[in-house]
LOKE-949272 format. One line per 5 residues: number of its first residue (from 0); for each residue x, y, z of C-alpha. Coordinates in nm, 4 decimals. Each point is the difference from the previous one (the first is absolute). Layout:
<atoms>
NUM> X/Y/Z  ...
</atoms>
This chain:
<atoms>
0> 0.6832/-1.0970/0.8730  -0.0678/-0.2832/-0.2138  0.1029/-0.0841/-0.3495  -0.1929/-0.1460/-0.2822  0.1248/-0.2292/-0.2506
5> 0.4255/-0.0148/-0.0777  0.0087/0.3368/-0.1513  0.1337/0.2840/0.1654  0.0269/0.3648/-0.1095  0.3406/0.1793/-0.1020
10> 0.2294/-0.0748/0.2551  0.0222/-0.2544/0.3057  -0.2121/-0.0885/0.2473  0.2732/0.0960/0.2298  -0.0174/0.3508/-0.1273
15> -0.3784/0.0134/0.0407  -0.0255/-0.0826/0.3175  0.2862/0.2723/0.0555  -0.2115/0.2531/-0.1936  -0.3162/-0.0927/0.1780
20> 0.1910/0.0231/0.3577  0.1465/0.3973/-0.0939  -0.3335/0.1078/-0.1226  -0.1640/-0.1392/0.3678  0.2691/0.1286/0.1802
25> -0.0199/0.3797/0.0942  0.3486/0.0323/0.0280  0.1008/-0.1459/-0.2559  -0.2466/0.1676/-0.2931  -0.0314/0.3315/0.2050
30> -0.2221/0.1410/0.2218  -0.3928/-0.1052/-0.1000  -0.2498/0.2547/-0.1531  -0.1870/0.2171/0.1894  -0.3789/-0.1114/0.0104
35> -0.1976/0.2605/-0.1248  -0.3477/0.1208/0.1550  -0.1513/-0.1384/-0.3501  0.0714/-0.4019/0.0338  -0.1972/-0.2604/-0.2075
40> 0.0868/-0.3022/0.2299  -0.0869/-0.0235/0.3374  0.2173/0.1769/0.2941  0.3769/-0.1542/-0.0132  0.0215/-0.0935/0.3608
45> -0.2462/-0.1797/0.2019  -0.0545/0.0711/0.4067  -0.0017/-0.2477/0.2726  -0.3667/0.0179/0.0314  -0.0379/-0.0509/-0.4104
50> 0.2452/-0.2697/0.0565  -0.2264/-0.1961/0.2271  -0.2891/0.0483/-0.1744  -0.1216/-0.0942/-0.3735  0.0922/0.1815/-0.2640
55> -0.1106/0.0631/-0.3766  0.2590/-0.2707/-0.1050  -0.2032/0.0561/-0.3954  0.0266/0.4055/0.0078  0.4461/-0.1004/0.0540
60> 0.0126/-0.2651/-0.2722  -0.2143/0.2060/-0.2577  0.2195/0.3255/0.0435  0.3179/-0.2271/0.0111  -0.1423/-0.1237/-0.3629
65> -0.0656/0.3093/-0.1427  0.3583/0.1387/0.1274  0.1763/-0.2841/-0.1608  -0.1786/0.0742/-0.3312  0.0785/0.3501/0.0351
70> 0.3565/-0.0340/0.0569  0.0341/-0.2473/-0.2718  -0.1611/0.2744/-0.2528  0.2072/0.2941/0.1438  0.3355/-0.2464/-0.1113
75> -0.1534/-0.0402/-0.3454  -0.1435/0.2664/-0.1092  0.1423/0.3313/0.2217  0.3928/0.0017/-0.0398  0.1522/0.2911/0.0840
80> -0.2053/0.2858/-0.1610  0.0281/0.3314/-0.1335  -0.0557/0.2657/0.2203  -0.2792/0.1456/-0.1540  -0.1697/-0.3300/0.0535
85> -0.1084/-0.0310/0.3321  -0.1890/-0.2586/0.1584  -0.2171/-0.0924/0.2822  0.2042/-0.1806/0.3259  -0.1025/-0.2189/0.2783
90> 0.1053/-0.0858/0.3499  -0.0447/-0.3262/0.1101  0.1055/-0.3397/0.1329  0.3443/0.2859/0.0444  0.0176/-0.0011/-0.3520
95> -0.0456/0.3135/-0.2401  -0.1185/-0.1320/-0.3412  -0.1060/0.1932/-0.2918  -0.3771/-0.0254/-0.0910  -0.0333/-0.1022/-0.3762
100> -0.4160/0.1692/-0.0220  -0.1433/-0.2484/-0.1876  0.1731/-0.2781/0.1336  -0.1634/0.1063/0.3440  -0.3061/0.0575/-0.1265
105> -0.0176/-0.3391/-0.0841  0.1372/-0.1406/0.2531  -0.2695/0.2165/0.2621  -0.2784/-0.1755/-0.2603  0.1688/-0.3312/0.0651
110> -0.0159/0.0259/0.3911  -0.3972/0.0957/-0.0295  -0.1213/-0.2706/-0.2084  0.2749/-0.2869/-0.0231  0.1406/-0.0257/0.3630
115> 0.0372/-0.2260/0.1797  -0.1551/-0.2858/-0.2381  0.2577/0.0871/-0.3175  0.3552/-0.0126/0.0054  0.1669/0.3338/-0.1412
120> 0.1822/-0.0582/-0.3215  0.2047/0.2637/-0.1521  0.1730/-0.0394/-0.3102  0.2691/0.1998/-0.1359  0.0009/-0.0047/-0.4290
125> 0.2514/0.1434/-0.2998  -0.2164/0.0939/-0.2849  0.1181/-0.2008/-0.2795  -0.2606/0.1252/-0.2762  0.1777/0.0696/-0.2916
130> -0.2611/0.3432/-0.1017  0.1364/0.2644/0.1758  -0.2146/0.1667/0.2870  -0.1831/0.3533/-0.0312  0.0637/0.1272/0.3020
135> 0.3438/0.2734/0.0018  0.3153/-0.0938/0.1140  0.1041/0.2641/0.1735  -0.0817/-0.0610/0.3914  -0.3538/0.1872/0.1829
140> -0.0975/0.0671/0.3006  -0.2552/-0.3108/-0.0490  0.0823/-0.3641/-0.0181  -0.1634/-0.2729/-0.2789  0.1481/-0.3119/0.1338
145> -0.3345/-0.1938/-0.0490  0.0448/-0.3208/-0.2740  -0.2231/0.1384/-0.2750  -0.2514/-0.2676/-0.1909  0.1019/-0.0867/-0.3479
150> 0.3776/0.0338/0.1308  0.2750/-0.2707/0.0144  0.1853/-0.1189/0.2836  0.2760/-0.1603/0.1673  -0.0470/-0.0854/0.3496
155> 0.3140/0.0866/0.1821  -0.1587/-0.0407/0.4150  -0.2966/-0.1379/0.1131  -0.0261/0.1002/0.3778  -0.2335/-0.1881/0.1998
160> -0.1088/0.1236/0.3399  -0.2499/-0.2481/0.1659  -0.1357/-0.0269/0.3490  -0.0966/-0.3661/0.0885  -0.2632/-0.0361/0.2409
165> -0.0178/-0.2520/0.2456  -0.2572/0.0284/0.1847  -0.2382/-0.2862/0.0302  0.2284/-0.2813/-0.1260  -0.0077/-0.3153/0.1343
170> 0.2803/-0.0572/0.2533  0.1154/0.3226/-0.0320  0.0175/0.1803/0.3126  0.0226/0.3877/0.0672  0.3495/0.0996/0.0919
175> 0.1038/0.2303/0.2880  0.1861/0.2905/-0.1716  0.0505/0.3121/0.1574  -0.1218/0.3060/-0.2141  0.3796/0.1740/0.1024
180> 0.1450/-0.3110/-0.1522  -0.2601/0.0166/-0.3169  0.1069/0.3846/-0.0672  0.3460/-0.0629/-0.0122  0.0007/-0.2825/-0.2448
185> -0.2448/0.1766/-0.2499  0.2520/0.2755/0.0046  0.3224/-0.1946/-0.0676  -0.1950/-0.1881/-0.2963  -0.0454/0.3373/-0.1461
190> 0.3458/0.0939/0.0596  0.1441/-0.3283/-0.1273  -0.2162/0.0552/-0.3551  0.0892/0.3023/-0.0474  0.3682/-0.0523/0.1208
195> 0.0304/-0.2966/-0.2498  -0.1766/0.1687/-0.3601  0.3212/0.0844/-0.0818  0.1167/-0.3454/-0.0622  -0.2792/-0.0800/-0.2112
200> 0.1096/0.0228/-0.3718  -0.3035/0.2647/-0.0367  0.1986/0.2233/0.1373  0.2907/0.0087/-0.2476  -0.3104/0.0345/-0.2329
205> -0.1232/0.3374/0.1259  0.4083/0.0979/0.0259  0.0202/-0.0475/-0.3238  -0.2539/0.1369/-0.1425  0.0174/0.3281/0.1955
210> -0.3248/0.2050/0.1183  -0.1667/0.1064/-0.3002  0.0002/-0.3317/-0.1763  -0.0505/-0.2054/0.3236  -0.3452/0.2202/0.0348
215> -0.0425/-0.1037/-0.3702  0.0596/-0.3735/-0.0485  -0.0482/-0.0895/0.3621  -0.3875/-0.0762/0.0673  -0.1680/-0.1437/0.2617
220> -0.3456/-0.2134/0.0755  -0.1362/-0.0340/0.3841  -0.2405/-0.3286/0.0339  -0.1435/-0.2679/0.2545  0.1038/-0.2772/-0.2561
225> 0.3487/-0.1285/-0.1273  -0.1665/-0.0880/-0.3302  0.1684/0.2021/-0.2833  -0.2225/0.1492/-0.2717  0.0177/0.0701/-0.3714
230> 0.3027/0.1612/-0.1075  0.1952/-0.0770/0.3288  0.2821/-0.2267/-0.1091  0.1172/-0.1518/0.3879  0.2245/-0.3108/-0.2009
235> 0.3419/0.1171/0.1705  -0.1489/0.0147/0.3675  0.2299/-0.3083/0.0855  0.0966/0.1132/0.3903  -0.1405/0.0366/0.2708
240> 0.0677/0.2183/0.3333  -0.1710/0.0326/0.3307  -0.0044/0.1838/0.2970  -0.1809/-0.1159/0.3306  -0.2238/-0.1046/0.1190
245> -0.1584/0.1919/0.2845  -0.2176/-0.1478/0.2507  -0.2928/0.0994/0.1988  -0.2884/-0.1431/0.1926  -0.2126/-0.0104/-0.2917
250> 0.2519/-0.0489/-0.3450  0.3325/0.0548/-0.1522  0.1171/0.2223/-0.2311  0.2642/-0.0344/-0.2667  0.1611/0.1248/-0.2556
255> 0.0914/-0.1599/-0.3523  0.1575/0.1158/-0.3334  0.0270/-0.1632/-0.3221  0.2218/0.1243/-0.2245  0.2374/-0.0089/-0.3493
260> 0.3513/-0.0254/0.0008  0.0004/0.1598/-0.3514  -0.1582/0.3404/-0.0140  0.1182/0.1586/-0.3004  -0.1623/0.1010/-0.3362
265> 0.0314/-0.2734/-0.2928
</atoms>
């Protein structure tokens, strides 16, 4: 794990490497998730024959990108739910997550035309418009977490998922990594994001503001580019957090966040 800039999330560095070590460690965090038959990454273990021979290195590090974004929306925009509200789950990298529909939509839309030449960017909003939204407050059975045009915002996360490519650089030479090796570290970089959302200040934001009006104020934009756009106010993005990165043959893939110490309403 690296880290970016001086900044660190809620709580020591100590006590995220301590949180990322209990969420790898099966002992520790419980026994892992079952995979199910229905699996969007690749298989979880790789033989001895797949081990000497070449693998889909891009197929890992796409579904390891769309995980990351998925776990990162699950924390932000499914806590705990009413019953009546159920929601689709998936098994992978030995991690259940929540499926937030549209997010994944967008995110399968992503993978088709943006990867692997765009970076993923997902960023995580409070509407801050003072006319009051249409939709009704009580909670459905359907999400709108989508930022809406004409809408006001204040960036609160700015998650950016890239996959560097290497390939072809001058003096760079491909590196010997065993796929085994390759599997295992895509799954503890999962693990260690979603182990360590909780000491992002975001979090208290979504405690706070409970399940109906997290599903309300909280909104969301998925993109290739960091750039902000109209109405997306991203002054208080003043640290910075990374996780990786993770090598292969071909690239490296990392993990970054950007985000505001102060996430309340004015």
């Amino acid at each position: 794990m690296s880290y970016l800039g001086d900044q660190t999330p809620r709580g020591t560095r100590s006590e995220l490497h301590q949180s990322a070590a209990s969420s790898a460690n099966p002992q520790s965090s419980g026994p892992p998730f079952r995979i199910s038959r229905q699996v969007s990454a690749p298989a979880m273990t790789c033989s001895r024959s797949e081990d000497k021979e070449h693998i889909n290195f891009d197929k890992w590090v796409c579904s390891v990108m769309l995980k990351v974004a998925q776990v990162v929306a699950e924390a932000r925009f499914l806590p705990p739910l009413p019953k009546h509200w159920e929601t689709v789950k998936r098994h992978d990298f030995f991690l259940e997550t929540r499926i937030v529909k549209e997010v994944d939509d967008d995110l399968q839309s992503w993978s088709e035309k943006c990867f692997p030449a765009h970076p993923l960017v997902l960023i995580i909003a409070m509407d801050v418009s003072q006319e009051p939204l249409s939709s009704p407050r009580q909670p459905t059975a359907a999400l709108n977490c989508r930022e809406a045009p004409d809408r006001k915002y204040r960036v609160l996360e700015m998650w950016n998922i890239s996959y560097e490519s290497t390939a072809g650089q001058a003096g760079q030479r491909p590196r010997e990594i065993k796929p085994a090796v390759f599997v295992k570290q895509l799954v503890l970089l999962v693990r260690t994001v979603h182990s360590c959302l909780r000491l992002l200040p975001c979090h208290q934001t979504v405690a706070k503001l409970g399940c109906r009006d997290a599903c309300m104020s909280l909104k969301y934009r998925l993109s290739h580019s960091t750039q902000l756009q109209a109405g997306e106010d991203g002054g208080g993005l003043a640290h910075e957090y990374g996780f990786g990165p993770v090598e292969n043959p071909a690239g490296r893939v990392f993990v970054q966040v950007r985000y505001a110490a102060e996430q309340g309403r004015d």
